[in-house]
MIVO-116073 format. One record per atom (N, C-alpha, C, O, CB): residue in one letter; x, y, z. Coordinates in pm, whole numbers, plus 50000, padded with zeros to 5 digits. Atoms other than C-alpha are relative to their C-alpha. Glycine has a CB too. Layout:
<sites>
aXYZ...
</sites>
This chain:
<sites>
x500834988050000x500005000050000x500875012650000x500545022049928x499065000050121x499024987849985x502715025350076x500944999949856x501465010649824x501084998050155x499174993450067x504705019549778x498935003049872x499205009449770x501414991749975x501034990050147x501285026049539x499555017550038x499025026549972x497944990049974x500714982649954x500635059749761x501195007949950x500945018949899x499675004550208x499064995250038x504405067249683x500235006849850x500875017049823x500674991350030x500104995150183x503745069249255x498855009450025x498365011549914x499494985449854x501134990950021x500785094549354x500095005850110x500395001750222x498654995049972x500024985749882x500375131449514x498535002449977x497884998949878x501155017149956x501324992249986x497015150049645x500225014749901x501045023649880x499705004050185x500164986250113x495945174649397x497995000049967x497174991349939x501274995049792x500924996750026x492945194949364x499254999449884x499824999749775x500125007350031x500694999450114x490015193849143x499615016750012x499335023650110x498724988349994x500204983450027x489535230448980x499195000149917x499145011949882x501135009149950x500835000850087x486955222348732x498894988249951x499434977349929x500705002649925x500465015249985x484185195548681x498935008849860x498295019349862x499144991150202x501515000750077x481855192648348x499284991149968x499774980249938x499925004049898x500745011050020x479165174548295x499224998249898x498205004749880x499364998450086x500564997450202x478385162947886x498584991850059x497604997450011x501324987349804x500945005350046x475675139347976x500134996850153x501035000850226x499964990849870x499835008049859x474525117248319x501224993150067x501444993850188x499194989849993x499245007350009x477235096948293x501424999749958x502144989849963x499494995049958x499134995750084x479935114948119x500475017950036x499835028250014x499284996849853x499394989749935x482175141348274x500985002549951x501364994949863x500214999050114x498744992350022x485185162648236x501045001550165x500265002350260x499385017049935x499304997249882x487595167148539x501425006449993x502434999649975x500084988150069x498284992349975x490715194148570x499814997350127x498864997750205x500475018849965x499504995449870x492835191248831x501845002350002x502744998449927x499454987550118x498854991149984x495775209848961x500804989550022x500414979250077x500005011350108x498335012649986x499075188148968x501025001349909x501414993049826x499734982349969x498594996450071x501995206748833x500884991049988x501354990649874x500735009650059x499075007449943x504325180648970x499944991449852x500974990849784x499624992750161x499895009550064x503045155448710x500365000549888x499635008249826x499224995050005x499444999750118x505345148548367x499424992249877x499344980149898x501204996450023x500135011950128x504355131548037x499785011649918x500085023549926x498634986049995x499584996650156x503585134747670x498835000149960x498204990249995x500934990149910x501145004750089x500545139947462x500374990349947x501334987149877x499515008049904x500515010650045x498755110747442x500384987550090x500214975750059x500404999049866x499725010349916x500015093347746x498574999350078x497485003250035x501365002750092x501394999349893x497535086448079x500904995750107x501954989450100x498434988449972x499105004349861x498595083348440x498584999250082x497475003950061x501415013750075x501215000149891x496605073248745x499055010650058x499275022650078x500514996050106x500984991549877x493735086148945x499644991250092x499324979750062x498565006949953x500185009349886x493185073549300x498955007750087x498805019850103x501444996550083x500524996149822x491005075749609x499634987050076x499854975750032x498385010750013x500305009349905x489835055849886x498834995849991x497975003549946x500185003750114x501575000550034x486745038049883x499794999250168x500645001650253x499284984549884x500175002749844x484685029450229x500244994750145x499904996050262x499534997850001x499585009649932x486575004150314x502075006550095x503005003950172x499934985149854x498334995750002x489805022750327x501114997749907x502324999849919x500584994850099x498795003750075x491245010750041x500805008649866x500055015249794x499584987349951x499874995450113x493125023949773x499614995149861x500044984349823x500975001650004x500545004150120x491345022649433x500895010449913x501245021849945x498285000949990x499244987750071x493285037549146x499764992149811x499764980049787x502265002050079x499895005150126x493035032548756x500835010449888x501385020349936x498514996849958x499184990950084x494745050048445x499505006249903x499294999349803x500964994849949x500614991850063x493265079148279x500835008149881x501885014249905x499475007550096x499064989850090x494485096847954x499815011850013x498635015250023x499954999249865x500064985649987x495215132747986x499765006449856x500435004649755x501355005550068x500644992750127x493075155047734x501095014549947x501345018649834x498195006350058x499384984250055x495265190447767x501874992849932x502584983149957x500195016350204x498705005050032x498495190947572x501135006650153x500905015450236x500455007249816x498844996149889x501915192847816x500265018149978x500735023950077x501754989349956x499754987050064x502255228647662x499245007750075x499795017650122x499705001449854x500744991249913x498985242247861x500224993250127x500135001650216x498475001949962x499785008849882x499645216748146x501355007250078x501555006850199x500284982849948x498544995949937x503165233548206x499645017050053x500075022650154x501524999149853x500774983749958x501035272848187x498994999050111x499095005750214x499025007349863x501015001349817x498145262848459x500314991250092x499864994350202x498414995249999x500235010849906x499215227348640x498844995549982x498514986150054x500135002850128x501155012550003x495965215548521x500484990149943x501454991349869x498695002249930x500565016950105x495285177248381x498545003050013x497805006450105x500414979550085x501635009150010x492075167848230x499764991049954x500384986449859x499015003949946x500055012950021x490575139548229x498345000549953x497585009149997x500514990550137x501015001550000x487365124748058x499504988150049x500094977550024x499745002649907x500025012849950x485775100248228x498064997949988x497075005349992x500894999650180x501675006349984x482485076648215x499444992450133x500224984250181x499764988149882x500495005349855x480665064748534x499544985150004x498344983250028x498715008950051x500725013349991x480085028448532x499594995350138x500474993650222x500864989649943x501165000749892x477405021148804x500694991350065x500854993150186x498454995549964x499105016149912x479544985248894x501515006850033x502545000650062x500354981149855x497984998950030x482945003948887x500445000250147x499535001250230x500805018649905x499224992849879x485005010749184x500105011550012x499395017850090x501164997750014x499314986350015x486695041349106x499025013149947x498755024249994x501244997849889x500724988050110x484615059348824x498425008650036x497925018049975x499654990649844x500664994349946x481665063449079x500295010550107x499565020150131x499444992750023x499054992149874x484045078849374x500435017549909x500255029349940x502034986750044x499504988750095x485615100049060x498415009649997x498135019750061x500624992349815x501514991650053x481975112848937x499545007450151x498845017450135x498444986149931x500754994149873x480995123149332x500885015350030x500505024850099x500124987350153x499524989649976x483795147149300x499675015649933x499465016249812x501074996049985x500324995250026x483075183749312x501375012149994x502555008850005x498924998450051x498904991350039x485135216649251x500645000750133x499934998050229x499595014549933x499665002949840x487585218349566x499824991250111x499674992850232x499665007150051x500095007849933x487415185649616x501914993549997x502644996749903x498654991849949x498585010350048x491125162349650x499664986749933x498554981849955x500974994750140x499435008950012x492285133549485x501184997749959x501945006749923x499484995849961x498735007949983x495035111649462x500495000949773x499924997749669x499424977750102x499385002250177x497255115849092x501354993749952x502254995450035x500215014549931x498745003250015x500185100648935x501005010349952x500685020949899x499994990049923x498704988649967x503675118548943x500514998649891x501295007749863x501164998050122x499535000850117x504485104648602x498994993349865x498264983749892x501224992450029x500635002750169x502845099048206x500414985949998x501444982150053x500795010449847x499905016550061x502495060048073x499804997549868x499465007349803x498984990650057x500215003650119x502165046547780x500805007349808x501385017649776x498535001950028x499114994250096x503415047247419x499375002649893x499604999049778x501074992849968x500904995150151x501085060847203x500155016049978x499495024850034x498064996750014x499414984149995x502605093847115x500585004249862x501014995649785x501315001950117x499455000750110x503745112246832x501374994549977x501534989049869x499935010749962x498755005250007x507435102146889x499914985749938x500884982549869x500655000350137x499655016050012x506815063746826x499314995349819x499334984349764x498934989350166x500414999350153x505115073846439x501195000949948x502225006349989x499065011849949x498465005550099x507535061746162x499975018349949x498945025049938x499684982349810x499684987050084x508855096346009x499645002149874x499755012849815x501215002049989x500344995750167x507645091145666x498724994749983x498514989149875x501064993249871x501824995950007x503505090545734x500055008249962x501125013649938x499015002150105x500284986550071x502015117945595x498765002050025x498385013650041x500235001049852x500904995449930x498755111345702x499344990550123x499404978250125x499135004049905x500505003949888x497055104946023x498774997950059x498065006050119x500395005250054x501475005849911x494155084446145x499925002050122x500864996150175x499734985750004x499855003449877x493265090846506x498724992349968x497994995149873x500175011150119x501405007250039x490375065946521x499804996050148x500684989650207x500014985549873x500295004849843x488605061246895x498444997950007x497535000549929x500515012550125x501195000249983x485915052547056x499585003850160x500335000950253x499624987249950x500574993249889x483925068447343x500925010650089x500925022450055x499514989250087x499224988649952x486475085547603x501235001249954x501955010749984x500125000250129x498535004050062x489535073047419x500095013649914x501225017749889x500104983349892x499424988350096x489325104147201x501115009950066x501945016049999x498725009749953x499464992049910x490865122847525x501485000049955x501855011649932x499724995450146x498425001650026x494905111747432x499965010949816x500745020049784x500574976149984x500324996050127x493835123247072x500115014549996x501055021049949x498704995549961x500014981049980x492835161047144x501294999550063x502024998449965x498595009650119x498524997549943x496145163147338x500895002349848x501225013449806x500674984050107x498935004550126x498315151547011x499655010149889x500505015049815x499764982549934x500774986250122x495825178346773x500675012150092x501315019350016x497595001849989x499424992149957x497155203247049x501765004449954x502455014649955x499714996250116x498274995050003x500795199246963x500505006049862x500185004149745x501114985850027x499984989350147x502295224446748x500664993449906x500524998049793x500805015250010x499135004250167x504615202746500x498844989449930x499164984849820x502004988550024x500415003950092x501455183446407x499785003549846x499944997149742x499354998450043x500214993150110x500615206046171x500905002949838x500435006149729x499855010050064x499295000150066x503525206545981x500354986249989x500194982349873x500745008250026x499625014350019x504575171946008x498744992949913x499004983049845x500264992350157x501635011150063x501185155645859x499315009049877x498705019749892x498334997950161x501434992350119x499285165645502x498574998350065x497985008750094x499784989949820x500915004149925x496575152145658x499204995450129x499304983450152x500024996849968x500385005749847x494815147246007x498284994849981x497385000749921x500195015350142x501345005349988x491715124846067x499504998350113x500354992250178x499844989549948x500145000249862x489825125546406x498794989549963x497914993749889x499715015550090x501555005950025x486995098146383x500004992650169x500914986350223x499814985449828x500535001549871x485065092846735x498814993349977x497904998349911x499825012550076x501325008249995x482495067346766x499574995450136x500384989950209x500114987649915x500794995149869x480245069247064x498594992349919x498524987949804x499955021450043x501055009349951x476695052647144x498895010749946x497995006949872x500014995350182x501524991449986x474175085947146x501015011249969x502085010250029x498835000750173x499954987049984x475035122047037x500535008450094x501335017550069x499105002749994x499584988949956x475335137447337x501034994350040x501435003450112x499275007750083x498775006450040x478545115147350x501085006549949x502265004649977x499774991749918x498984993350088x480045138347112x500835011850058x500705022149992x499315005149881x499284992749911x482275158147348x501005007449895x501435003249788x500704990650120x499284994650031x484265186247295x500145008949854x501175013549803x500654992450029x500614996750099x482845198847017x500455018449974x500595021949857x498414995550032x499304987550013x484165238147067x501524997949926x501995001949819x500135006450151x498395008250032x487775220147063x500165001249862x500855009549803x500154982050037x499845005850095x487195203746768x499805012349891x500755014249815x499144987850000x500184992550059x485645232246586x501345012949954x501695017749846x498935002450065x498814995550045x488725251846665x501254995249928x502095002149870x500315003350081x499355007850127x490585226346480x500104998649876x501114996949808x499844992449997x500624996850118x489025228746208x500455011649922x500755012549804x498755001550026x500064988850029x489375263246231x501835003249914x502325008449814x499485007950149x498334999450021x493285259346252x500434992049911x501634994449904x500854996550116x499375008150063x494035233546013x498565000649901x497514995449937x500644986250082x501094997050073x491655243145736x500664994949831x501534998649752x499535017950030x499295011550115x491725213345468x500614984550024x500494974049962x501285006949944x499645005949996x493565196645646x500064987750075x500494976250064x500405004849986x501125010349886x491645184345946x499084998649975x498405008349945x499625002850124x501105005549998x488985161945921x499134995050106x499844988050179x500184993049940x500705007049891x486285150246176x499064993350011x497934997450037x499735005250066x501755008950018x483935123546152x499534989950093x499824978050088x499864990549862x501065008249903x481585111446434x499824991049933x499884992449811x498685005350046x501295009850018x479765078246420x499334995250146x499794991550254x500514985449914x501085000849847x476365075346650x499704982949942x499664977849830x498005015250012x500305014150039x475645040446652x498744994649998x498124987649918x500614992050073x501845004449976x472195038346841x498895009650006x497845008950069x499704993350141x501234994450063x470385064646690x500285011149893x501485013749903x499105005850110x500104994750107x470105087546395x500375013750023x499545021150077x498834997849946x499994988949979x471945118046395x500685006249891x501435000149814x500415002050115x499544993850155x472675149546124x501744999150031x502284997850141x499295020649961x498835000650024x476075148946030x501064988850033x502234990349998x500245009550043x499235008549954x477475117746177x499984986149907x498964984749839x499614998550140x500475016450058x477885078146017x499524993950103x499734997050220x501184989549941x500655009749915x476035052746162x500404986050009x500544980949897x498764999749968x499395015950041x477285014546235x501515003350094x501865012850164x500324996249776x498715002249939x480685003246353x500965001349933x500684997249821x500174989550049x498924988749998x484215021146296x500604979949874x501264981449771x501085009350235x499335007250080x485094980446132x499434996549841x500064992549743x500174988850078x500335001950137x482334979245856x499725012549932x498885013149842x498884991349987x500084989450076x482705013145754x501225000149899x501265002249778x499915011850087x498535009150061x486545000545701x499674997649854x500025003549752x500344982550082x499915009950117x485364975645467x499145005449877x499435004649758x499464984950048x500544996450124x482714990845284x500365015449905x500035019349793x498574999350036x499214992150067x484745020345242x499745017249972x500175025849895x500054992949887x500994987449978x482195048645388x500905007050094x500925019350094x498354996850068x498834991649890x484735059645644x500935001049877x500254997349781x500834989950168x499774996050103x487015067745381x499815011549892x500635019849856x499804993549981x500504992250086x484945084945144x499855010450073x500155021450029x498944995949935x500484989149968x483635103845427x500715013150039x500365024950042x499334996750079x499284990449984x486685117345521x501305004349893x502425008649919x500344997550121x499444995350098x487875123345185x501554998149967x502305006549917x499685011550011x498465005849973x491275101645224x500004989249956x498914983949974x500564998650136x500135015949992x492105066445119x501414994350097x502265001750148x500024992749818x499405000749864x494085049845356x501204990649917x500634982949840x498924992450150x499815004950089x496785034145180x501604996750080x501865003550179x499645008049864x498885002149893x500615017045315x501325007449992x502335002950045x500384986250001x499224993150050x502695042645192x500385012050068x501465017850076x499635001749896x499814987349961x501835070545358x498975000650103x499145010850169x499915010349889x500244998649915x499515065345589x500054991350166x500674980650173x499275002849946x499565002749868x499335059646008x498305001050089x497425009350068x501395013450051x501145004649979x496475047246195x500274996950171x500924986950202x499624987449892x499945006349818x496245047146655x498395003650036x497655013450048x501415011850140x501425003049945x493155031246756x500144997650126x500934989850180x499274988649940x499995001449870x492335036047073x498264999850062x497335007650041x500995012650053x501815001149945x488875024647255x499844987550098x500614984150188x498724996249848x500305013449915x487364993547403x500674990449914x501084992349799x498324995750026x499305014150073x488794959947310x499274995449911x499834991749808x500264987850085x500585007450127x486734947347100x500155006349888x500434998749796x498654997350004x500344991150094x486424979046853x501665000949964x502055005049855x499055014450055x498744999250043x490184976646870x500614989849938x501354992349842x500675002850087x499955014450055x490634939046796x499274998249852x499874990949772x499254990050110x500865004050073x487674939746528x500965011649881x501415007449774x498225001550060x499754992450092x489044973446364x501654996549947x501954998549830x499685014250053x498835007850056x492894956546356x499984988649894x500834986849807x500574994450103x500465008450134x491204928946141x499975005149887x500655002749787x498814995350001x500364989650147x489814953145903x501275006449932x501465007449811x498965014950043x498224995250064x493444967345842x500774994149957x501614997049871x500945004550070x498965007550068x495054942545797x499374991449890x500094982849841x500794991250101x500725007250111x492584927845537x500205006149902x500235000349794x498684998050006x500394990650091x492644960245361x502245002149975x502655012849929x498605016750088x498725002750005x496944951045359x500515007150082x501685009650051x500565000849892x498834992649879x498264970845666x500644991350077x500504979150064x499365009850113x499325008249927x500424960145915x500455004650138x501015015450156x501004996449927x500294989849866x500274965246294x501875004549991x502824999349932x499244988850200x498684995749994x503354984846371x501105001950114x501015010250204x499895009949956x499535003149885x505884975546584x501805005550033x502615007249941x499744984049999x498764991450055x509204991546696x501234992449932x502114999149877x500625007950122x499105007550097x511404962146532x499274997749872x499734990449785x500494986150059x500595002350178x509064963146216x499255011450005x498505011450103x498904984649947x500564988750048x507684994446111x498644995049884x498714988149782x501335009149930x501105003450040x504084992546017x498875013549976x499225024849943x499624989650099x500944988750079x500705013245937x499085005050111x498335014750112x499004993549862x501404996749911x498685010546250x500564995250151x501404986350159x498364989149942x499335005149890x499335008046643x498484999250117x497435001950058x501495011950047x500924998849926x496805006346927x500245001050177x501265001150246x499254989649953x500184995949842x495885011947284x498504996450055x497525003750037x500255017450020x501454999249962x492924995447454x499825009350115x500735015350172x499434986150038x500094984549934x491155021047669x499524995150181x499245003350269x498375012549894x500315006949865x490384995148001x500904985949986x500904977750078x498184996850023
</sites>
């Protein structure tokens, strides 16, 4: 117990939003903590029992505004059975919890082969969070002809961040693309169905006005396991190749639990 309290400091919450019942936003103050767009580090608290509960959240702001306020944000979903993600959701502005002191994971621009050109982020539900971080950083723009953001979510009001994105748009004009898919119900502007038979039939694609091809493009799926497993099929049918750092490939992933 003491050496998991040791990887995490108390740090305030300074901001809480709330997109839907179930579906929140959370800044909190923790200068201390280091990483990289597109990593995630812990969040902890105690539950009733006394125990420490802690899981690993991706951080939404890039290191760039993280280094100007000490905020992290995090998006998070409330699962009714969870441990943690109900304790998380009870928190209000000037409340504490427990954070990690260092960034994880290797899904970052550094670990993209140098000669992509264009870029799939492809997620599903809160997984988009590592994503907006990586659209924050300033050499995307120059490094990539192309950027693709595709977010697939359950219902509409799902579709988070939507100012963000717009300013993206705004800034990379041509060159950023953004295409929702609602799955369980009918909404303007979005595709409908799953992120693997859009793959195949070739509507993701069209919609975002790219073909995806092994030459030049780069593909980090990040979501639930299954959507990550099912959509790695689809890639590699369509001839990609997951990409690994002794073989250089087209596509990498990150499940999001």
């Amino acid at each position: 117990m003491n050496n998991e309290i040791a990887t995490l400091t108390s740090a305030r919450v300074t901001n809480r939003q709330d997109w839907n019942e179930s579906l929140f936003s959370l800044t909190v103050h923790s200068p201390g903590t280091k990483y990289k767009a597109g990593q995630f580090t812990k969040l902890g608290m105690f539950d009733d029992k006394g125990e420490l509960i802690r899981r690993a959240y991706s951080i939404i702001n890039h290191p760039d505004e993280h280094e100007k306020t000490g905020d992290l944000e995090f998006l998070i979903v409330t699962d009714p059975e969870g441990s943690l993600s109900p304790l998380l959701h009870s928190l209000r502005t000037g409340d504490d919890v427990l954070i990690g002191l260092e960034g994880a994971g290797f899904m970052t621009l550094d670990e993209i082969p140098l000669d992509a050109r264009d870029l799939w982020l492809v997620s599903s539900g809160t997984a988009i969070g590592p994503f907006l971080a990586m659209l924050n950083d300033r050499k995307i723009g120059y490094r990539f002809n192309h950027l693709v953001l595709v977010h697939a979510v359950r219902h509409a009001s799902d579709l988070v961040y939507q100012k963000e994105i717009n300013q993206l748009l705004q800034q990379y004009p041509g060159k950023f693309k953004y295409v929702p898919i609602v799955s369980r119900e009918q909404t303007s502007g979005a595709l409908s169905g799953r992120i693997p038979q859009l793959l195949k039939s070739g509507e993701l694609e069209n919609t975002a006005c790219l073909q995806l091809n092994k030459k030049e493009s780069f593909i980090y799926l990040c979501g639930n396991p299954e959507m990550v497993k099912d959509t790695s099929n689809s890639l590699k049918l369509m001839g990609l190749q997951k990409h690994l750092r002794k073989k250089t490939g087209q596509f990498s992933s990150e499940n999001y639990w």
